[in-house]
C-alpha positions in Angstrom: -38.7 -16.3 34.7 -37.7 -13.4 37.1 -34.2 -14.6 36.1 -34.6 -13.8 32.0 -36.7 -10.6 32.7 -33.3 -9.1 35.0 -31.1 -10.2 32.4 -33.5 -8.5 29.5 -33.7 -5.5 31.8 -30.1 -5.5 32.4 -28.5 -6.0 28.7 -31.1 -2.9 27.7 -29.7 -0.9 30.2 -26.1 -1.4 29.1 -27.3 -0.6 25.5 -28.9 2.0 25.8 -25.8 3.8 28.0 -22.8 2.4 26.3 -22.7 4.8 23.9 -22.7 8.1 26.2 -19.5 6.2 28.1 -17.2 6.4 24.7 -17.4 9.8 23.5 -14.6 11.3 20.3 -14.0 14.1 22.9 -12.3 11.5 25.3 -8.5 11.5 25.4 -8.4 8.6 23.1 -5.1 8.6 20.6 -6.7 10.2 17.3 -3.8 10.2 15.2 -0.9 13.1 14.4 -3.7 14.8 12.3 -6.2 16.3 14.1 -10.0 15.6 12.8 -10.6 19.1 12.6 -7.7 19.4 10.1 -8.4 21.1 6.7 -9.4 18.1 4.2 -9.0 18.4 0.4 -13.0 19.1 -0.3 -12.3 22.4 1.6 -9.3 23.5 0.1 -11.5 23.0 -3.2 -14.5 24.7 -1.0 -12.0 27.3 -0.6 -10.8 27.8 -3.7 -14.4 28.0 -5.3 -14.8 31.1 -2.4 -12.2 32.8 -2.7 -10.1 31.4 -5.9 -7.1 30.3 -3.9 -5.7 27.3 -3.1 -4.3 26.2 -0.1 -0.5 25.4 -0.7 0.4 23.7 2.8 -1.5 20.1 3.7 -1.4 17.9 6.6 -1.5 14.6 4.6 -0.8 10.9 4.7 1.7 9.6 2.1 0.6 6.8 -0.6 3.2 5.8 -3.0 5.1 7.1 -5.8 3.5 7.5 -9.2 5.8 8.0 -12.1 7.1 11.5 -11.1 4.5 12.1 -8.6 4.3 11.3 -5.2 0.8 10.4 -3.5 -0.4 12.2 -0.2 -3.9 11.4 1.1 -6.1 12.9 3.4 -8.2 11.6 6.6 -11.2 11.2 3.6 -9.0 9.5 1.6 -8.8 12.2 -1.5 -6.0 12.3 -2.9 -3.5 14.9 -3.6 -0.7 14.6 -6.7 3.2 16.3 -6.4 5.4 15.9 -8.6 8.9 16.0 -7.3 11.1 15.1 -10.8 11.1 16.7 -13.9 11.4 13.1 -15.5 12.5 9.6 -14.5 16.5 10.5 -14.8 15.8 13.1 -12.1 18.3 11.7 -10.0 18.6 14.5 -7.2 14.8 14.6 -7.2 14.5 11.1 -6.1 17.0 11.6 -3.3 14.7 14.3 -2.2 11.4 12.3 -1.5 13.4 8.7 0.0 12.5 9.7 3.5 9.0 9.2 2.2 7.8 6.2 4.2 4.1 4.7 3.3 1.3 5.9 5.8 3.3 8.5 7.8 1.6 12.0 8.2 3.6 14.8 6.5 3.0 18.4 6.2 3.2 19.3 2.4 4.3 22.3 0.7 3.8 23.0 -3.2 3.0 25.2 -6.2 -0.2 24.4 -6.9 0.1 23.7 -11.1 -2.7 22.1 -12.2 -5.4 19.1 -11.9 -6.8 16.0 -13.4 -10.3 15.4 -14.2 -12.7 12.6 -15.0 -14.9 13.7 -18.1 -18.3 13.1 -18.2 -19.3 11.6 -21.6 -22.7 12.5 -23.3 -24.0 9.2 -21.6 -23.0 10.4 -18.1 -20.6 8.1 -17.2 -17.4 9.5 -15.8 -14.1 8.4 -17.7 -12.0 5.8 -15.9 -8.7 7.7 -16.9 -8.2 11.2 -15.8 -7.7 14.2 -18.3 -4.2 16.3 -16.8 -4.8 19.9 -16.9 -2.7 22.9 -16.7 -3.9 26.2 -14.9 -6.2 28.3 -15.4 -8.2 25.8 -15.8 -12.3 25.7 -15.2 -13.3 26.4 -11.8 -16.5 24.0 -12.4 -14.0 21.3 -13.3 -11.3 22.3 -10.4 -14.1 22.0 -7.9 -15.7 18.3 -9.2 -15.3 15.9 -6.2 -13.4 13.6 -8.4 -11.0 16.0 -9.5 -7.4 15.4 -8.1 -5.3 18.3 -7.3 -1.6 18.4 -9.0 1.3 20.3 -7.1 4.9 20.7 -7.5 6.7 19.7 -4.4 8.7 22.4 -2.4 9.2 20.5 0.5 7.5 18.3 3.2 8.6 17.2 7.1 7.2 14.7 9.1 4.7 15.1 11.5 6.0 13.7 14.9 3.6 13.0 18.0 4.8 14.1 21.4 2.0 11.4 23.3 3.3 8.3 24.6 1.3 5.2 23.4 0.6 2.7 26.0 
């Protein structure tokens, strides 16, 4: 008996202490992209502030799209640039093949516009997004949902100095 109540005592113990041992602030490997990074909510957060944009991201890249090229953010959101003017851009897509899936980039553009999701009148959001040119309606610029389209000036890779053992 003395043997189960040690053990109870001792698993508690361990509980209720493991979690003050692993703390975000210990030099654990967080990524190229610092948590504390600027996300796309506060560039929109920004925007609906100040009225600008932010036109430099530290973002993950997705995929290609048609003539847009993906980038995410540590939330996931995503961000839209397109790099050719239409699918016979040759030069353009020799400009974005260094783009390699999940790699942390740090994006410059001309922000040009945005798609939304409409609401209908039943309140359901639209599955297929509405492009839109600037000015468009803050309201609408600032939805969550609300993707953010740029024109791509350039990008470079984020490179890590820390060794990974």
């Amino acid at each position: 008996m003395r043997w189960i109540h040690f053990f109870f005592l001792t698993v508690l113990y361990f509980i209720s202490f493991t979690p003050h041992l692993h703390s975000e602030t210990d030099s654990k490997y967080t990524g190229p992209i610092s948590r504390s990074e600027k996300r796309i909510l506060d560039g929109k957060l920004e925007f609906e502030k100040t009225g600008n944009f932010p036109l430099e991201w530290k973002l993950y890249f997705k995929s290609k799209q048609g003539d847009f090229v993906v980038f995410y953010d540590l939330n996931g959101d995503e961000i839209h640039f397109r790099y050719r003017r239409n699918k016979f851009d040759l030069d353009a897509e020799f400009f974005v093949k260094d783009l390699f899936i999940g790699n942390p980039y740090l994006v410059k553009g001309e922000w040009i516009g945005y798609y939304y999701y409409p609401v209908d009148e039943r309140g359901k959001r639209s599955s297929l997004p509405t492009p839109k040119k600037l000015p468009g309606e803050k309201k609408e610029i600032i939805d969550k949902q609300s993707i953010p389209i740029f024109l791509l000036k350039e990008y470079s890779e984020i490179r890590t100095n820390d060794l990974l053992y």
